[in-house]
N, C-alpha and C positions, 0 to 999 in steps of 0.2 A: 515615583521618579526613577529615571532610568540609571546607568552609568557616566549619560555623558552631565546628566542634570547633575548628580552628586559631584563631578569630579569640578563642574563649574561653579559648585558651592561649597567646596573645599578650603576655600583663604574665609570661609567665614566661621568653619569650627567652632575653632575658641568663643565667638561671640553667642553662637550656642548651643553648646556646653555652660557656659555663664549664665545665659537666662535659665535653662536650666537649674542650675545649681541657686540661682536667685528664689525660683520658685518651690524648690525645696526648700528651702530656708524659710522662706516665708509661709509655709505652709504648715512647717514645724509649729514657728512661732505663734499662728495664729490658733493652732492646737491646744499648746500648753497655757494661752489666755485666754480661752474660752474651757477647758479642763475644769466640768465641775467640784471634783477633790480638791483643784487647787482653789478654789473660788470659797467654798466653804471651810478652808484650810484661812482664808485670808479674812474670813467674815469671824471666825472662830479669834484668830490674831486682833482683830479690829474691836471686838467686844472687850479683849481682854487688855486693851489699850484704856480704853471709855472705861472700865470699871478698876484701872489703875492712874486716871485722874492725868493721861497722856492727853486726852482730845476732850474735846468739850462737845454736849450735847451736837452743836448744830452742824459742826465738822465731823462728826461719828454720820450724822442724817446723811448728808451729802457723802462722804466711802459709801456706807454703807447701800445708798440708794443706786451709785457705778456699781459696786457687787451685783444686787441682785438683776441689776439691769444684764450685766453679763451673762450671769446663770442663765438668766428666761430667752437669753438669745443662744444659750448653748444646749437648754434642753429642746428648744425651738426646733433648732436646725438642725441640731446632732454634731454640731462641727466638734467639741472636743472629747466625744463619747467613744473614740476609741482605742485602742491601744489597752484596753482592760482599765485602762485607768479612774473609771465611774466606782461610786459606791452607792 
């Protein structure tokens, strides 16, 4: 785009910049819940709920089943495999 396209798309900056700024956010966040550390970090938390008499068998099945369903979509995809944050 030239100068006079830019300078005609100038009163919309801020709008994006925003989407921008939107999609970093969200791109973050879809990192850090799909981040298998944290996934096994919450599978870890979640057993040790059920084995402190916090949940009960069939509410442990169902956490537990969202968990791994994450995991298998993050090892899947790779979406939260970076940042060194994998173990």
């Amino acid at each position: 785009m030239g100068l006079i396209g830019e300078l005609l798309l100038l009163p919309f900056a801020p709008v994006r910049g925003s989407l921008w700024t939107m999609r970093q956010v969200l791109a973050e966040a879809e990192r850090q819940y799909y981040d298998p550390a944290v996934i096994r970090a919450e599978l870890a938390l979640l057993e040790q709920r059920l084995e402190a008499g916090e949940l009960d068998e069939e509410e442990f099945d169902r956490m537990e089943d969202e968990l791994l369903d994450r995991l298998e979509t993050s090892l899947r995809t790779g979406v939260g495999a970076d940042h060194g944050t994998t173990r």
